[in-house]
N, C-alpha and C positions, 0 to 999 in steps of 0.2 A: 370646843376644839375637837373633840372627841366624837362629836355628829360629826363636823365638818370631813376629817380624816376618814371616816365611815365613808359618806358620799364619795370621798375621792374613791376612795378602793374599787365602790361598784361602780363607777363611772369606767375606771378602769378593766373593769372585767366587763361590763359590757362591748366595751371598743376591742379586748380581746375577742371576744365573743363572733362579732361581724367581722373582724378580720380573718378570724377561721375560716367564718361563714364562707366569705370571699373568697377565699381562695379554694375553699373544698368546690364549691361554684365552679371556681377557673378549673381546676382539677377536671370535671363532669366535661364538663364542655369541651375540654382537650378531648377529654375522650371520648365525646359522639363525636368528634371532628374526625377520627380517625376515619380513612377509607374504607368500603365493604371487602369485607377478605370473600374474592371470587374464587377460590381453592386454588387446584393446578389446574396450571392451562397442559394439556395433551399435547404431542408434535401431532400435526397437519397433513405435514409433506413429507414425512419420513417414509422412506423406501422408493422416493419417486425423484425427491432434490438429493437426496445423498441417503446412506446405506442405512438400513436398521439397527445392523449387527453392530456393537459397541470396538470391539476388535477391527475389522474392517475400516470402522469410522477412525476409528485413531492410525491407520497405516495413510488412510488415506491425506487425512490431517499433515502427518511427517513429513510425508512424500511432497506436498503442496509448501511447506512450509522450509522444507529443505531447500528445494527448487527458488524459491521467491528471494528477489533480492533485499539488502540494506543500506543503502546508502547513505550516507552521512548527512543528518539531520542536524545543521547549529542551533539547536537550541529543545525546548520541552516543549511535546507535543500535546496539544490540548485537544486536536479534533481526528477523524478524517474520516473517509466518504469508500466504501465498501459496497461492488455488485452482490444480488442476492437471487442468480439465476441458479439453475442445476447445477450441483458443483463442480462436474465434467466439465461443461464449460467455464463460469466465472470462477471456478477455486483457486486458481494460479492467482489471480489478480484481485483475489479478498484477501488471500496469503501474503500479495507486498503490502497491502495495508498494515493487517494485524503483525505482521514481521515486525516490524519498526517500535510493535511497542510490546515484545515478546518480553517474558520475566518482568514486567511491571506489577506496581500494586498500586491499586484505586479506592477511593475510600467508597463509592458510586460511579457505574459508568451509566449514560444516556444514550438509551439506543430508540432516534428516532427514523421512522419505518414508514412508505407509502400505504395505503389503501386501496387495495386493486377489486376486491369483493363487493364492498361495502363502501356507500357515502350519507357523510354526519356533519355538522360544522363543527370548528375546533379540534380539537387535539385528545383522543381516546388515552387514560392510561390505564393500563390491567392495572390492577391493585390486590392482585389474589397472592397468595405463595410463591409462585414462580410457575417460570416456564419449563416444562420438562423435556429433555431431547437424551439420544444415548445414552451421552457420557456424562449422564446426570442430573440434576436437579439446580437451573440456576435462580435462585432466591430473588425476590423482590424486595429494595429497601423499600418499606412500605412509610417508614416517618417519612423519611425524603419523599417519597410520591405523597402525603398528605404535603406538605411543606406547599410540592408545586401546586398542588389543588388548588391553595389558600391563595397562590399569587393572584391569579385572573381567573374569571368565569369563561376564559376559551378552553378552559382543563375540565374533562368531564371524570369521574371514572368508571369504568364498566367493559361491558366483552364488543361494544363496538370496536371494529377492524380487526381485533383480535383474532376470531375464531377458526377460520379458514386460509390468513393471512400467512403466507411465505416468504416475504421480505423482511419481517422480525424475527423469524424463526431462522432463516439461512445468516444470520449475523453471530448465534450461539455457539455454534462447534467453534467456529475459530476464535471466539473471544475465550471459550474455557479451553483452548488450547492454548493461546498467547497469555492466559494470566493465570491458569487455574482458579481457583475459587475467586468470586466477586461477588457483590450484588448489584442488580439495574433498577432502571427505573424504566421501564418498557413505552413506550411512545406511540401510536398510529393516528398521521393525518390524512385527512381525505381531499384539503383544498392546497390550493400554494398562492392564493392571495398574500400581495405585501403582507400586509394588516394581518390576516393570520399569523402567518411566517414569521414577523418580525415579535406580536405579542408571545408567542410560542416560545423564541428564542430568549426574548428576553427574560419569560419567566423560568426558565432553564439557569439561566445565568444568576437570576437572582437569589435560587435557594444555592448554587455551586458555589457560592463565594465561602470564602472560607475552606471550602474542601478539595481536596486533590480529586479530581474526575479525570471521566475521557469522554468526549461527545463520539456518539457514532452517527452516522448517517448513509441510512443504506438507502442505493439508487442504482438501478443499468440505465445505461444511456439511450443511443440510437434502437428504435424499433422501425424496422419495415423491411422495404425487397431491393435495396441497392446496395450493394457493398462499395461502392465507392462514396455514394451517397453518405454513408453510413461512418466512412473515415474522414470524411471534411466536416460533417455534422461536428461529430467526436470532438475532433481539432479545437473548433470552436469554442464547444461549452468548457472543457476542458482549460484552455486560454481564458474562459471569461472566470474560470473560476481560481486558477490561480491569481489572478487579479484582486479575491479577494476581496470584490464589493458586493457585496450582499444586495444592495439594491439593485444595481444594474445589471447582476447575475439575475436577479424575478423577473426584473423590467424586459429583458432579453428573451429571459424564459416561455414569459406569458405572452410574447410577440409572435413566436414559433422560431424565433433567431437558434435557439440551444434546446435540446431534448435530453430529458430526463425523467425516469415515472415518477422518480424517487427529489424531483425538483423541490418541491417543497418544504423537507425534511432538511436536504443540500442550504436552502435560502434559510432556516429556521438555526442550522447548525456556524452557519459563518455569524449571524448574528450573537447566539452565544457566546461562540470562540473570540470574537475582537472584544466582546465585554469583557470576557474573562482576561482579557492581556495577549491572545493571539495575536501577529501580525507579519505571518508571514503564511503562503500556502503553496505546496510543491506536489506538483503531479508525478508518482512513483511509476505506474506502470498502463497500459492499454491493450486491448484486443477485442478479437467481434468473436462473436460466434462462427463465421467464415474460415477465419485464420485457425479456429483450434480445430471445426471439422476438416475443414480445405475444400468445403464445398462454397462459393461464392456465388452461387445463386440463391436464389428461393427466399426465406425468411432470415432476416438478418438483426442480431443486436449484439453494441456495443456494450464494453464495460471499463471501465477506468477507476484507478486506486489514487486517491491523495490525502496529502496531510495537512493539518492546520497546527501552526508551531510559533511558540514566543521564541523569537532570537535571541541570544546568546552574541551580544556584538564582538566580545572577546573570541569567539568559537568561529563566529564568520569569517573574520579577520584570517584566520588561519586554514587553508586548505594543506589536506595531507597529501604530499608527495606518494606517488607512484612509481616503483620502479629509478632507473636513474640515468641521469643524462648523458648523451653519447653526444652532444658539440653541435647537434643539428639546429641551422637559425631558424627564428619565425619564417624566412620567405623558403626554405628547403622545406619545412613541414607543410604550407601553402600550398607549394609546388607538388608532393607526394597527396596530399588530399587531394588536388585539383586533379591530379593524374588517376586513384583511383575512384571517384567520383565521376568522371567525362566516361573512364572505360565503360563503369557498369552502365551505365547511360542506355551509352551504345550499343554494348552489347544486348543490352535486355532489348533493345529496341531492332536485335538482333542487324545491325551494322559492323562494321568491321572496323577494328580495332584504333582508335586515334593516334594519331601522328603526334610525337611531343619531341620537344628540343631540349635537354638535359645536357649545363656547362656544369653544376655546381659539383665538386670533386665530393662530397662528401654523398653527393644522390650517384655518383658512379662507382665509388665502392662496394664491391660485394656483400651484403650482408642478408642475412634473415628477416623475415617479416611476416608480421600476418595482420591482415586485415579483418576487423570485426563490423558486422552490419545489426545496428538497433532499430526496432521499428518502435518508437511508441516508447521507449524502455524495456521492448524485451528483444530477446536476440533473435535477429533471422537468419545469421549465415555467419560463418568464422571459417574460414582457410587460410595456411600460409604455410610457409618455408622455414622448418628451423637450422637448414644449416647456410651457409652464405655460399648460394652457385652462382647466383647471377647480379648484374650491380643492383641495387637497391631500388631505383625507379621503374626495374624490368620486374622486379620480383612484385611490387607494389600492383604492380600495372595485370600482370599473371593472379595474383593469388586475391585480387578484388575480383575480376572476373568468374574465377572458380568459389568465392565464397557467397556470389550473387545466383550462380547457375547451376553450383555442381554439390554443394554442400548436402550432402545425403538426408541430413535431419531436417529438411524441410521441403517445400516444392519448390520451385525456381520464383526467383523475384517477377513481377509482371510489370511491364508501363505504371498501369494505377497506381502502382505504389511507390513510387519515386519519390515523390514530394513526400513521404513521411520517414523515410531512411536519416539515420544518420550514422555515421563512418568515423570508425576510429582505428589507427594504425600503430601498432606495434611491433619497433623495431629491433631486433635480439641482438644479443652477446651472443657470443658461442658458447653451449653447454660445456660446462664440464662435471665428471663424475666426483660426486660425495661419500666419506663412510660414517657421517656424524649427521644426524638429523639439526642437531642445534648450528650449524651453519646455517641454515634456511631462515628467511628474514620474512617474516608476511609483510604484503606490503612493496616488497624488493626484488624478490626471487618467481621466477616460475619452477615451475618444476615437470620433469621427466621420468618416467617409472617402465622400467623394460625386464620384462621375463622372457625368455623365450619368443614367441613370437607376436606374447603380446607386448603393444606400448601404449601409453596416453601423454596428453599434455594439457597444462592448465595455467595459463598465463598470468603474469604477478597480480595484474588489478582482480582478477576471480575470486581471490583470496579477501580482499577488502572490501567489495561489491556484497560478499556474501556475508562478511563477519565472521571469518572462519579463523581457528587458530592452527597451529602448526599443523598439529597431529590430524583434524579433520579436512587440511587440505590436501597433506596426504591421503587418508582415505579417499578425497573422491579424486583423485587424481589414478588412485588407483581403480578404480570403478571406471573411469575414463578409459581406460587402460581392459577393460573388461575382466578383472578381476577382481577378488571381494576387498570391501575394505579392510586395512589393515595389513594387506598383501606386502608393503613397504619393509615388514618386522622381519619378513623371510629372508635369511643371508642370500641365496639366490637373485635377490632381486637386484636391479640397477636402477640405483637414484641418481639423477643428473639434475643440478640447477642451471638457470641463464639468466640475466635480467632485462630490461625494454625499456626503449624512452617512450611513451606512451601519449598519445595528443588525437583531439577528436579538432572538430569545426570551434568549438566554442571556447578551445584554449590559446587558439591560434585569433581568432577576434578579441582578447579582450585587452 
């Protein structure tokens, strides 16, 4: 009995023994598995795409990010798609992307990147420390990057595309401005075959599960010497990609239907996002290079900001009210679009003003108005009338005109651009004067700010467009107004609220 009991013991301690074994084994092998630590990667393009100076870079940051809109997104955003030209030009419209998911926190975000230097097959990932720019030091999760290595052999890692590379590096300031600290997993492809694309995405997808992420996907659009060329391009890819089919966006791609450098990364990133539960995609903002120098000849490229987001069917259901109703039917608002729509027309095509037939009593009433013009999602022109001189169809018909041709902060509208406007009409109350700032309703209210000889104005949806709360829409209302923020606090000053029934083309279609 007493052998026997013996043998059990060291039978026992041997199976102990290899089970240590095994796993001090699995141990080792975890850890030559880990990726090579390739130090810090250096910035590139610092002094050349955006400033050296860390001060400078953070004003300029504000100022981009101030400017950018937000609009109501139903649901959590898992993706979106960010230019990566000099930030003179593309910063405004990397700023509506990264806006949308400002104050977030990520457990890893994915920033994949074209290969403009360098061609590799597969999918480069740095795996060093991080990448370094100004405003500091952004860290590599380097388990996550071993994690995706192990998925597929299209993952290599090493300093291909890395090294000279601008479009991973231009996706940085704004991400440690919209999150402060994170860590990435840095990304550069060089091909945008399906097959790439799709194994890319997937293997993206498959170490994210489980963790809160954000896909990035940096791309400019249009390259060449048309600026008209260069806005139908635009339209297109743009349209195919909020569409949201990852195949027919490549299939499209690699036809020469849609241009983008950054195509690859765009086809790599909607395949992740729909694994991940994505299923909706919304184009924020657009512009060329043209439009922000105002030179439309010569070298031209586009850039476009969008999102990729799981709905929120509860959140969809619900659209927020704007401002508030003054009695106008669908076929008066019809009527006032069609009116300030035919003018600008004409006018741009420098014709003389359309003839219109106005019975409905409520478009012959005097009232205020101002007409807004969008291109793309950003604004080209805004004038109007806030106090009620003329009936309501004349004021329409007058202050589309001057918001198409005379609006100071931009050039005049041109033919070419016609087919990309879109018009939205805002009809006023008549101000009146406030001594209580808590009257003002975001959302409700515009508002009016007058000192002496200066004044501004800044219409209710500005406020919700922007995300702003009271107090910061007074400031820029004041600023509007050419003086500093905060100027509202001075007893001197005159606060005036109005409010607006507010309707573009697409509230009136649906």
């Amino acid at each position: 009995m007493k052998r026997w009991l013996l043998g059990v013991a060291i039978l026992g301690l041997a199976v102990g023994l290899l089970v240590a074994t095994v796993q001090a084994k699995k141990r080792k092998e975890v850890k030559t598995h880990m990726p090579p630590d390739l130090g810090i990667r250096k910035p590139a393009v610092v002094g050349m795409w955006y400033p050296a100076d860390p001060e400078e870079l953070h004003k300029m940051m504000a100022r981009f990010f101030e400017n950018a809109k937000k609009p109501a997104i139903p649901g959590e955003i898992v993706g979106l798609v960010s230019p990566h030209a000099g930030f003179q030009y593309s910063g405004l419209i990397a700023a509506h992307s990264y806006k949308q998911v400002e104050g977030k926190h990520y457990d890893v975000v994915f920033v994949v990147a074209p290969s403009h230097h360098e061609y590799f097959r597969g999918a480069s990932v740095f795996t060093g420390e991080g990448y370094e720019t100004p405003l500091g030091l952004v860290p590599v999760d380097r388990e996550t990057a071993a994690e995706l290595l192990a998925t597929d052999k299209i993952f290599h890692a090493g300093w291909e595309g890395h090294r000279q590379e601008h479009s991973l590096e231009a996706q940085l300031p704004f991400l440690q401005t919209a999150l402060g600290s994170f860590k990435m997993v840095p990304i550069v492809m060089a091909e945008r075959d399906w097959d790439t694309c799709r194994r890319v995405g997937e293997g993206i997808a498959k170490v994210a599960r489980g963790k809160h992420v954000l896909l990035v996907a940096s791309s400019d659009l249009y390259h060449g010497y048309s600026y008209d060329e260069c806005n139908a391009t635009d339209r297109r890819t743009l349209q195919a990609i909020e569409k949201f089919d990852a195949r027919a966006f490549n299939r499209g791609l690699n036809r020469g239907e849609y241009q983008a450098c950054g195509g690859g990364p765009i086809t790599a990133v909607m395949v992740a996002a729909r694994e991940l539960g994505a299923d909706k995609a919304k184009v924020i903002a657009h512009t060329t290079s043209g439009d922000v120098t105002g030179r439309k000849s010569g070298y031209i490229v586009g850039y476009g900001s969008v999102v990729f987001y799981k709905e929120n069917k509860d959140m969809g259901s619900k659209t927020e009210k704007v401002g508030v109703d003054l009695g106008l039917s669908k076929e008066d608002k019809k009527t006032l679009l069609t009116i300030a729509k035919k003018t600008i027309e004409a006018r741009v095509k420098g014709q003389p003003f359309p003839k219109f037939e106005v019975t409905s009593p409520h478009l012959l009433e005097k009232r205020g108005a101002f007409v807004t013009i969008n291109k793309h999602g950003m604004l080209r022109g805004c004038i109007g009338y806030v106090l009620p001189v003329k009936p309501l169809w004349e004021t329409v018909m007058e202050v589309a005109e001057s918001a198409a041709l005379r609006d100071p902060r931009f050039p005049p509208v041109t033919p070419d651009e016609l087919p990309d406007l879109e018009i939205e009409i805002s009809v006023l109350t008549v101000p009146r004067e406030i001594h209580d700032i808590r009257e003002i309703q975001v959302g409700k209210h515009g508002i009016i700010i007058e000192r002496g000889f200066n004044s501004g104005l800044l219409l209710p949806q500005v406020a919700t467009e922007y995300g702003w709360d009271r107090e910061t829409f007074l400031d820029h209302t004041c600023q509007k107004a050419g003086m500093p923020p905060g100027c509202w606090r001075d007893r001197s000053t005159v606060i005036k609220i109005f409010s607006a029934e507010v309707f573009s083309e697409k509230d009136v279609d649906e």
